[in-house]
N, C-alpha and C positions, 0 to 999 in steps of 0.2 A: 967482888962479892955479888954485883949486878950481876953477872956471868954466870956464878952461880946456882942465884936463884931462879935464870932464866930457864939455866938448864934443868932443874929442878921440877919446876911448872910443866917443863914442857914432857919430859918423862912422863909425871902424876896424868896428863894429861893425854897422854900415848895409852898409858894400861888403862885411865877411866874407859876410854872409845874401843879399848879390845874388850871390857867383860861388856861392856852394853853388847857389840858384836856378839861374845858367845850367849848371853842370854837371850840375845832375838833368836840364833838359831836352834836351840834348847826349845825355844817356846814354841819354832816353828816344827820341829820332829813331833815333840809331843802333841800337836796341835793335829798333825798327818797320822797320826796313829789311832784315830778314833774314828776314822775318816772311812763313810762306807756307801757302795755303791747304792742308787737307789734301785728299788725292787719296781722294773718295768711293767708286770703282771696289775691288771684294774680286775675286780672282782665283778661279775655281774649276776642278778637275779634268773634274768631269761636268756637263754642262746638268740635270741633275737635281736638282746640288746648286744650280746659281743660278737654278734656277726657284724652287727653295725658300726661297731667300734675298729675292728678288725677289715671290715671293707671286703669280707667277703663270705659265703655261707659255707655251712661243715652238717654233714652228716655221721650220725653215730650213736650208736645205743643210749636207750636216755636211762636205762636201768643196768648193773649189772648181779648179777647174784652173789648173794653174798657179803655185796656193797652198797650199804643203804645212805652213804651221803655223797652227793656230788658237787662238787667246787668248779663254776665256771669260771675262765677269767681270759683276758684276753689283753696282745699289746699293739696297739692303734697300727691300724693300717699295715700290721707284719703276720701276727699267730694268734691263736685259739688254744686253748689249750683246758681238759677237763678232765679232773680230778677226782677218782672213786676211791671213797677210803672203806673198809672193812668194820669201821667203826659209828658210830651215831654221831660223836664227832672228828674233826680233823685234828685231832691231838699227838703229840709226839709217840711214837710206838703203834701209831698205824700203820697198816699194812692197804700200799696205794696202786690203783693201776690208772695210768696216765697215756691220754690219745692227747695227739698234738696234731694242727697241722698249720703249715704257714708259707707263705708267696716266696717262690726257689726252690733249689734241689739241695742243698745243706743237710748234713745230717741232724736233726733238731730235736734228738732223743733226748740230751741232756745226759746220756750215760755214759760216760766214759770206763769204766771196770772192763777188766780183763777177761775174757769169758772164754773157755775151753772149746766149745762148739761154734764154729761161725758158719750157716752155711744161708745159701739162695734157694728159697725155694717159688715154686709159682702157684699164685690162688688165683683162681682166674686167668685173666691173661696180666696179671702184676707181678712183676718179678721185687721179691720182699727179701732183704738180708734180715739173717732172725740169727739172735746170739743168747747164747744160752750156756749151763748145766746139766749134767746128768738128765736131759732130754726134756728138760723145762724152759721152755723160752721166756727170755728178760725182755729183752727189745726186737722190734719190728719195725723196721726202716724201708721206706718206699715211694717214691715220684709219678705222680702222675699229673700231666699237663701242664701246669707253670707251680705247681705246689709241692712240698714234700710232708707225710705225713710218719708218725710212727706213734708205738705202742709201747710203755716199759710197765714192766710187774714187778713186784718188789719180791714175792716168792714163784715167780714164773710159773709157766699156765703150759699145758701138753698144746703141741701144732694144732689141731682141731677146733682147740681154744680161741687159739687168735685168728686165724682163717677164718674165723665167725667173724670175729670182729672187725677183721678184715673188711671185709663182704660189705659189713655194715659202715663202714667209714666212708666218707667221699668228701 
């Protein structure tokens, strides 16, 4: 009867330590599923302060038409990055064009979409990969010196377009 009940306990005591098991791991999936990258981008007031943050200086239109708010923000010691929305504010369903530039040669458009036109063209002496539609360029990708910069439009903008803004990036 001793036998029994040893065997008994020790069972009851077998499945107690497996549901604790599955409940830690239950608690640990759902624990992982809410779980989100932090947003590296600091906002800043003046291009002076995320040059400083950034570690390094950027030139670029402080206007563009059409687009009356501008979002600086930058991520410490890597990118700059500035934000023109089509709107008074940056609310969902605006329409944004975005100059980056940051320390390497990476591509650092953030675009990845598949785009029908891929071609090299040169402004200046910069040789710029521009991707686009129906003769609208989206992105403008380009190195110079230890930096890479680029350009993305959310309804893309004709070459002349960005060759401006080109010109005016450094």
């Amino acid at each position: 009867m001793k036998k029994l009940i040893a065997v008994f306990l020790g069972m009851m005591m077998i499945l107690g330590a497996a549901g604790c098991a599955n409940t830690t791991v239950e608690n640990r999936s759902a624990d992982t599923e809410n779980v989100e990258i932090p947003n590296p981008f600091v906002d800043f007031v003046s291009m002076e302060e995320a040059e400083k943050f950034a570690g390094f200086p950027i030139s670029l239109p402080s206007t563009i038409d059409g687009y009356p708010t501008r979002v600086i923000q930058a991520v410490q010691n890597e990118m700059i990055q500035v934000l023109f929305f089509d709107k008074e504010t940056a609310d969902e369903g605006a329409q944004v064009i975005m100059i980056r530039k940051a320390i390497g040669s990476a591509d650092i458009s953030g675009d990845y979409n598949d785009y029908q036109e891929v071609n090299t063209v040169t402004v200046d002496d910069k040789e710029i990969t521009v991707k686009g539609n129906d003769g609208k360029i989206h992105v403008a990708i380009w190195n110079s010196g230890d930096h890479s910069y680029s350009i993305t439009s959310d309804t893309g903008v004709s070459i002349d377009t960005v060759s401006d803004w080109i010109r005016s990036v450094q």
